[in-house]
Structures are given as structure tokens and as C-alpha cells.
N, C-alpha and C positions, 0 to 999 in steps of 0.2 A: 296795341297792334304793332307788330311789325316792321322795317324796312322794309319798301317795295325797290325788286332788281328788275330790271328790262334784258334781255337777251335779245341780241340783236343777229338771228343767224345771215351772216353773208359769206358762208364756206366754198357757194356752189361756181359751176363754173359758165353759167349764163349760155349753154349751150342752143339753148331756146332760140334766145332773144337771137341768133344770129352776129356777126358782127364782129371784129376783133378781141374787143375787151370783155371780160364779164360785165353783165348788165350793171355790179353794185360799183364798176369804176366807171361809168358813162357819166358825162356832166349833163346838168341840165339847172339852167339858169349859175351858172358860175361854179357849181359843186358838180362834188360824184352823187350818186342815189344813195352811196353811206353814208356822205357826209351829212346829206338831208333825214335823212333815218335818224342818224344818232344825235345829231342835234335836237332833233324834235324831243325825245326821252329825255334830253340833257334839259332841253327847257321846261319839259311836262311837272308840274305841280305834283307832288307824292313820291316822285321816281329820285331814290336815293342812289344807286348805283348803275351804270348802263354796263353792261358786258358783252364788245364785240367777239363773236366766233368767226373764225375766217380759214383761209385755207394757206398750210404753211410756209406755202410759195409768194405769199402777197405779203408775210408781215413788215418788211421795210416800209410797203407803199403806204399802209396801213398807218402804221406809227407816225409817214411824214402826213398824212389827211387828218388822224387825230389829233395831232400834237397841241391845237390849242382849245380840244374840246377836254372836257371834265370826263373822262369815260377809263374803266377798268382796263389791264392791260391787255391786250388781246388772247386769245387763246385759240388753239388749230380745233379746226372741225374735223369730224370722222368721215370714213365713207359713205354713208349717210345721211340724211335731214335729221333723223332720229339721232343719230350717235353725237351728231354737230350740236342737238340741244342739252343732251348729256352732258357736253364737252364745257357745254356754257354755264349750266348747273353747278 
């Protein structure tokens, strides 16, 4: 079998949720929602590679919230949820 990758789409812009930031930079319990995201796949048994998709305006913040997780280098999502996991592909 295999390497298993996790794709971690956080491209969108948390329009929903309301609020300043996107929802995947909101802390909760000391982290963003990415941080908890992508750690959890970093920790998860099986998962060989994690690949954040994010939106190309955020890779600075990005890079400083991963820098001491084990995770692929980020890459830009599309206009889309679709094209974002594409992008992550």
C-alpha cells in the first residue's frame, strides 16, 4: 500500500462565520483552527504527508503558524473548493 497525504483545504475566506479573520485564523485554546487541523494529521498514525491549500494572500501567516509543524509547503487554492483540492493534489 501506499503513502497516505491529507489535504488540508483552508483557501476560503470564512465569510460565513462572520468576524474579521477567516474562521481557519481564529484561536481557540491557544491555536488558529489550522493549527489544530494540521496538527491533528501531523499526529494521526498512517498520514505520511499533510498538504496545506490556502489562499495566496495568507502564505506569510501561514508559513509563520506551520513553521514548527512537519507539513508540505503550502500551495494557493483556486477559486473554488473544487479547484483548492485540485490545487492540493
Amino acid at each position: 500500500m501506499g503513502q497516505v497525504a491529507a489535504i488540508v483545504v483552508a483557501a476560503g475566506q470564512g465569510l460565513r462565520a462572520g468576524g474579521e479573520l477567516p474562521k481557519q485564523f481564529r484561536r481557540v485554546a491557544g491555536e488558529t483552527l489550522l493549527e489544530h487541523a494540521l496538527s491533528a494529521f501531523v499526529k494521526a498514525p498512517g498520514i505520511a504527508f499533510v498538504q496545506p491549500v490556502i489562499r495566496p494572500n495568507d502564505l506569510a501567516l501561514v508559513r509563520t503558524l506551520t513553521g514548527s509543524l512537519n507539513v508540505l509547503e503550502p500551495v494557493s487554492g483556486g477559486a473554488t473548493r473544487q479547484a483548492s483540492v485540485r490545487a492540493g493534489l
